[in-house]
ZADO-1210 file (C-alpha; in nm, 4 decimals, padded with zeros to 6 digits):
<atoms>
<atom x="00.0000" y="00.0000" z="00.0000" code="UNK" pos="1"/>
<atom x="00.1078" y="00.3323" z="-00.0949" code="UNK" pos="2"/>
<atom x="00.1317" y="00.6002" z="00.1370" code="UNK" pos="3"/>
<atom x="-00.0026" y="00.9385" z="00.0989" code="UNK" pos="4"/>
<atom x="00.2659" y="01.0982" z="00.0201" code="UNK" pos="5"/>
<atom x="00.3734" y="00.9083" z="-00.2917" code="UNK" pos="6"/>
<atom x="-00.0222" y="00.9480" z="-00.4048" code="UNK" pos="7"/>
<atom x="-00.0111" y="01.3364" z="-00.3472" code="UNK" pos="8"/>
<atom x="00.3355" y="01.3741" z="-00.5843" code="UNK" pos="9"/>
<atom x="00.1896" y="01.1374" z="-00.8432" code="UNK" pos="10"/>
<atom x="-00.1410" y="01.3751" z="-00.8358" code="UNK" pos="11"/>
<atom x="00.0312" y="01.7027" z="-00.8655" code="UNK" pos="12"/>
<atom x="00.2496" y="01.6088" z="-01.1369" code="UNK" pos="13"/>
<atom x="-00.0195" y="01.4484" z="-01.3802" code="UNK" pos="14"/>
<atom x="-00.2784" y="01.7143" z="-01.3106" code="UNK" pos="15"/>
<atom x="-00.2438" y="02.0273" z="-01.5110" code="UNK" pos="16"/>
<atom x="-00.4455" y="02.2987" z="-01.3021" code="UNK" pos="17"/>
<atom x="-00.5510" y="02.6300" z="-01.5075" code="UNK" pos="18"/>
<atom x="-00.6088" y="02.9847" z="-01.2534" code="UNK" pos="19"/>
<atom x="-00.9704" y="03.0675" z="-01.2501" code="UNK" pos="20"/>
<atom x="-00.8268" y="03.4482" z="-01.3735" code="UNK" pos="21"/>
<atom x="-00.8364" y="03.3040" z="-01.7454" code="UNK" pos="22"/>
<atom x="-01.1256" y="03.2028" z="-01.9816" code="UNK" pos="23"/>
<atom x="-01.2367" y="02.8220" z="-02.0078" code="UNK" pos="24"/>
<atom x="-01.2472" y="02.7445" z="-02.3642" code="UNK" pos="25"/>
<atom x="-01.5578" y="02.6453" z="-02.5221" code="UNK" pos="26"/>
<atom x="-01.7459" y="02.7823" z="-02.1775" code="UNK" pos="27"/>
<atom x="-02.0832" y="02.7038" z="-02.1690" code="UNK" pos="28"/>
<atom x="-02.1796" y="03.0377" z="-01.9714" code="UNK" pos="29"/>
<atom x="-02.0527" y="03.2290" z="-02.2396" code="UNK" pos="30"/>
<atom x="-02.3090" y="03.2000" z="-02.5014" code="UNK" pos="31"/>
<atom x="-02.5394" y="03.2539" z="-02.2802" code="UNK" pos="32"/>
<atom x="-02.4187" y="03.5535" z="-02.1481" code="UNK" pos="33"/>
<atom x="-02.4255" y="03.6863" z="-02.5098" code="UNK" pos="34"/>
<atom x="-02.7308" y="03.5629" z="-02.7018" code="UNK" pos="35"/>
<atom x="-03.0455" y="03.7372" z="-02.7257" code="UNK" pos="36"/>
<atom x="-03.3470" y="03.7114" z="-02.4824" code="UNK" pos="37"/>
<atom x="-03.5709" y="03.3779" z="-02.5927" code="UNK" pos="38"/>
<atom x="-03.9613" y="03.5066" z="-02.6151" code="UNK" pos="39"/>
<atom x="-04.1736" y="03.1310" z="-02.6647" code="UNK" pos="40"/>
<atom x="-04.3790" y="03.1543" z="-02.9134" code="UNK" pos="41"/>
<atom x="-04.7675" y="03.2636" z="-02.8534" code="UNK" pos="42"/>
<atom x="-05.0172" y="03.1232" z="-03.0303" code="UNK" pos="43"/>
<atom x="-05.2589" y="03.3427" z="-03.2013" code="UNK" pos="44"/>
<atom x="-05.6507" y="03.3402" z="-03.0765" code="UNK" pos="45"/>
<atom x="-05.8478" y="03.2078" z="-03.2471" code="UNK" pos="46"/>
<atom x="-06.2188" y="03.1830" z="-03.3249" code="UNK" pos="47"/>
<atom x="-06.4793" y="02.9659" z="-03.4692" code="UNK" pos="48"/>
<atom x="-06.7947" y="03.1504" z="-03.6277" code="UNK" pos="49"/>
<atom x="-07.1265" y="02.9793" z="-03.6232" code="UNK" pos="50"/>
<atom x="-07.1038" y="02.7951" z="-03.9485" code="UNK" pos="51"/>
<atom x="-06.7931" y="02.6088" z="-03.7454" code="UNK" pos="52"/>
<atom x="-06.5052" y="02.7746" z="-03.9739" code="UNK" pos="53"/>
<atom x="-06.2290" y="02.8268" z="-03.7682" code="UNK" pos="54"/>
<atom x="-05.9926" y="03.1461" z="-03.8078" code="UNK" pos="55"/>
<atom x="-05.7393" y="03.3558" z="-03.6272" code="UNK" pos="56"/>
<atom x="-05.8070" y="03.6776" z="-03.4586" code="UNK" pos="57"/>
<atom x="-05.6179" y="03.9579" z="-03.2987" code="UNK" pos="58"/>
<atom x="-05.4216" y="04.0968" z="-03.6025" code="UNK" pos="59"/>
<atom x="-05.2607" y="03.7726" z="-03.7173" code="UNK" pos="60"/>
<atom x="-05.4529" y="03.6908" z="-04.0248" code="UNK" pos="61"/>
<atom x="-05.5024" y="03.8800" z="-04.3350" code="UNK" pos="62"/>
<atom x="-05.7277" y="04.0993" z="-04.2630" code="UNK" pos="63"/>
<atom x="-05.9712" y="03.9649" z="-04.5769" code="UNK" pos="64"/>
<atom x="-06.2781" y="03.7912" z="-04.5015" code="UNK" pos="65"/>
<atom x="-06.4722" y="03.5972" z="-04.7542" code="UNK" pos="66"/>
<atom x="-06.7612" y="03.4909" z="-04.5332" code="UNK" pos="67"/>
<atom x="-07.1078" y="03.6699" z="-04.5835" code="UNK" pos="68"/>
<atom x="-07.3371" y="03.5901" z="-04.2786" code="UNK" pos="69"/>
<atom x="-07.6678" y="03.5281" z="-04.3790" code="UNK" pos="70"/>
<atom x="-07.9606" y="03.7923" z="-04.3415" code="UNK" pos="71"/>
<atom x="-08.0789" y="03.7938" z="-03.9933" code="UNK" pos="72"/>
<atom x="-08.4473" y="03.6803" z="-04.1170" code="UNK" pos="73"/>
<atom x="-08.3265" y="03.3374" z="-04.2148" code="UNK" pos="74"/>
<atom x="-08.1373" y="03.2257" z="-03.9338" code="UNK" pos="75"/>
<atom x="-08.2429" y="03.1223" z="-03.5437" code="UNK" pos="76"/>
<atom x="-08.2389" y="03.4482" z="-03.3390" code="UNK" pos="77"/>
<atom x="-08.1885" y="03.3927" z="-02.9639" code="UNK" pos="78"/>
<atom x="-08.3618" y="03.5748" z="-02.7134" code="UNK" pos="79"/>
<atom x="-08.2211" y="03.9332" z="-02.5815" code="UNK" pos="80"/>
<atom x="-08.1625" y="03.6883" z="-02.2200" code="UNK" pos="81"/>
<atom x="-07.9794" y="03.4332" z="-02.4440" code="UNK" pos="82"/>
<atom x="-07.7692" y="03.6327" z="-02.6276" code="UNK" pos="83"/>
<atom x="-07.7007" y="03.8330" z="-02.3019" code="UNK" pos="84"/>
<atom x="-07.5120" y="03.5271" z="-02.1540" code="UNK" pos="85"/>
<atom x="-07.4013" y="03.4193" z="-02.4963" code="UNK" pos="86"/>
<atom x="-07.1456" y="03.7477" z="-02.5350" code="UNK" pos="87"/>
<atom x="-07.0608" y="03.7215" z="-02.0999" code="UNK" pos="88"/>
<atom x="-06.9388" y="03.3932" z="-02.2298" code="UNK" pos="89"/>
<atom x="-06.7817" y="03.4294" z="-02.5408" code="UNK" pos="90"/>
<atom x="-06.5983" y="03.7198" z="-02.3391" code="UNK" pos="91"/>
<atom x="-06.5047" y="03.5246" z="-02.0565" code="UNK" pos="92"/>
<atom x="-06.3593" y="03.2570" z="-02.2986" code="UNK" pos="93"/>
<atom x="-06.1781" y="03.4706" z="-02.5075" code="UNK" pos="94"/>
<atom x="-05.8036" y="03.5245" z="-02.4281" code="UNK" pos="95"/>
<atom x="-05.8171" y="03.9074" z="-02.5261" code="UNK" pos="96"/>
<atom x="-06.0653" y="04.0006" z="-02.3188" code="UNK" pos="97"/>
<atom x="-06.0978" y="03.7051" z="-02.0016" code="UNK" pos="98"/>
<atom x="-05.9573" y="03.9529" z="-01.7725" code="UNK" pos="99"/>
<atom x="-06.1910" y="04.2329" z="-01.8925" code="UNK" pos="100"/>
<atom x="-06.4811" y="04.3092" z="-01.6120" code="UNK" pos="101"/>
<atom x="-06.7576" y="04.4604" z="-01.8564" code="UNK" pos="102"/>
<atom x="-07.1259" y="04.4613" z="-01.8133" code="UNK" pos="103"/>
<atom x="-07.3356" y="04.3382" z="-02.0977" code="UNK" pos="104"/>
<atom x="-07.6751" y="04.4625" z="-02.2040" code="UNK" pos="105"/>
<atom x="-07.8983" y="04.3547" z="-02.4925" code="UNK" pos="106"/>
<atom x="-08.2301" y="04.4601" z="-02.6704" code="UNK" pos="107"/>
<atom x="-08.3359" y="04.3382" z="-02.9481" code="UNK" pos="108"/>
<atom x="-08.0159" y="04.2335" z="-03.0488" code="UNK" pos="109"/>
<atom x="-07.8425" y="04.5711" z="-02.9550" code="UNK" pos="110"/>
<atom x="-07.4923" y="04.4944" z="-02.7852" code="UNK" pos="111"/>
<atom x="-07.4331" y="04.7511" z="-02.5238" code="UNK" pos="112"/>
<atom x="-07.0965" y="04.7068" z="-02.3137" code="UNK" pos="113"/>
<atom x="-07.0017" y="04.9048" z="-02.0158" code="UNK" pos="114"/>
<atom x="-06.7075" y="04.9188" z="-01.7896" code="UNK" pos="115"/>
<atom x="-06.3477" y="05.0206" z="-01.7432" code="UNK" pos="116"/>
<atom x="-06.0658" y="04.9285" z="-01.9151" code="UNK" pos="117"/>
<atom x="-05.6534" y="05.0207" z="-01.9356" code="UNK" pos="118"/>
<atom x="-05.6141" y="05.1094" z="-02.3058" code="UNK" pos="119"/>
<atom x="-05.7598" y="05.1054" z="-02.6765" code="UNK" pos="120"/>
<atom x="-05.6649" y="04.7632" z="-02.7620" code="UNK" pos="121"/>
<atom x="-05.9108" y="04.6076" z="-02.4672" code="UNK" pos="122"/>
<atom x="-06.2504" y="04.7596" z="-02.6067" code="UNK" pos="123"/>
<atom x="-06.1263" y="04.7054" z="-02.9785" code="UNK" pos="124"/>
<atom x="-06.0901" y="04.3355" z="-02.8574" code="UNK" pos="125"/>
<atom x="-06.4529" y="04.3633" z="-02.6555" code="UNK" pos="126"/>
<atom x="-06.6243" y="04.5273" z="-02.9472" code="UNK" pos="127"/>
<atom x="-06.4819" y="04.2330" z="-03.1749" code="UNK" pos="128"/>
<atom x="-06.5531" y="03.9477" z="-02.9844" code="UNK" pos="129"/>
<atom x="-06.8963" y="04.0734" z="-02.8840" code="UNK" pos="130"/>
<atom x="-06.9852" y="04.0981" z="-03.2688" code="UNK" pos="131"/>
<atom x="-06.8606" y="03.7641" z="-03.3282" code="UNK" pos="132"/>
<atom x="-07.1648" y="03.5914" z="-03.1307" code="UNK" pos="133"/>
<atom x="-07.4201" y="03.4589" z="-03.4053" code="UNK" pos="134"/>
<atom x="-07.7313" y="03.6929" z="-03.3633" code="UNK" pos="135"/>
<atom x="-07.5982" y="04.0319" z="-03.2499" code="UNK" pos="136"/>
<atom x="-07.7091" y="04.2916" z="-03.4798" code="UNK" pos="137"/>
<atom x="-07.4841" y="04.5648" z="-03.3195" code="UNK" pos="138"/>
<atom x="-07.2294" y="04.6493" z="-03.0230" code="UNK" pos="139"/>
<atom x="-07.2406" y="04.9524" z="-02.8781" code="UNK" pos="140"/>
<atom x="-06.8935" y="05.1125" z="-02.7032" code="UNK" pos="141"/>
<atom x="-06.9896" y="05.2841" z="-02.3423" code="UNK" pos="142"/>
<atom x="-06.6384" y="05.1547" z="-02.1977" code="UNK" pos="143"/>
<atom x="-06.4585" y="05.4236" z="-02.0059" code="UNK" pos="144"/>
<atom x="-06.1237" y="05.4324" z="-02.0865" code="UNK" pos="145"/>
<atom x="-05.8567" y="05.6046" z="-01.8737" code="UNK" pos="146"/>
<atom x="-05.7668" y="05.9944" z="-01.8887" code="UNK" pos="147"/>
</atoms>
């Protein structure tokens, strides 16, 4: 059995030890250090209109639409109750406006939305995805925005 001593000198003369004052080569903290922020992707919202086509919302798409919705004669028209809790859901659901705290108010398929919200882009978003529910005729804007 060797003693320590001989296992110490063997050590220190096979081991090549760098000072911590100079740069590691190929250091993995280094490219991190120096690349750009990572943003994960978001996926857009989107929405599926009462004939069940399926489209994205919020800015992402083209802008063009090609649907025509049908005259309001020839299709089911809920009640002013029913369409009430219709557009409280669709907002609730919809990842624009879920944090939104707006009243809702229908007659005769007259939209009216009240409440507060932080900037333009929130009642834009409310207005849209309160004329997206089958059967609304109109939304009205009475959303207070800030001064």
């Amino acid at each position: 059995m060797k003693d320590r001593q001989d296992t110490d000198d063997i050590a220190d003369s096979e081991i090549e030890l760098e000072p911590f004052d100079k740069p590691v080569e190929n250091d993995p903290t280094e490219a991190v250090e120096e690349a750009e922020p990572y943003f994960p992707p978001t996926d857009p919202v989107v929405r599926t209109d009462h004939s069940g086509e399926t489209r994205i919302a919020g800015g992402f798409g083209s802008g063009e639409t090609s649907e025509q919705r049908p005259p309001a004669a020839t299709t089911d028209v809920p009640s002013d109750e029913a369409l009430e809790d219709l557009v409280h859901r669709a907002v609730r659901l919809d990842a624009s406006t879920a944090q939104l705290h707006l009243k809702v108010a229908v007659l005769q398929g007259v939209v009216r939305l009240q409440g507060a919200i932080e900037d333009e882009a929130d009642a834009e978003n409310a207005l849209a995805v309160a004329g997206d529910v089958p059967g609304v005729v109109e939304v009205i804007d009475e959303l207070s925005r800030p001064e």
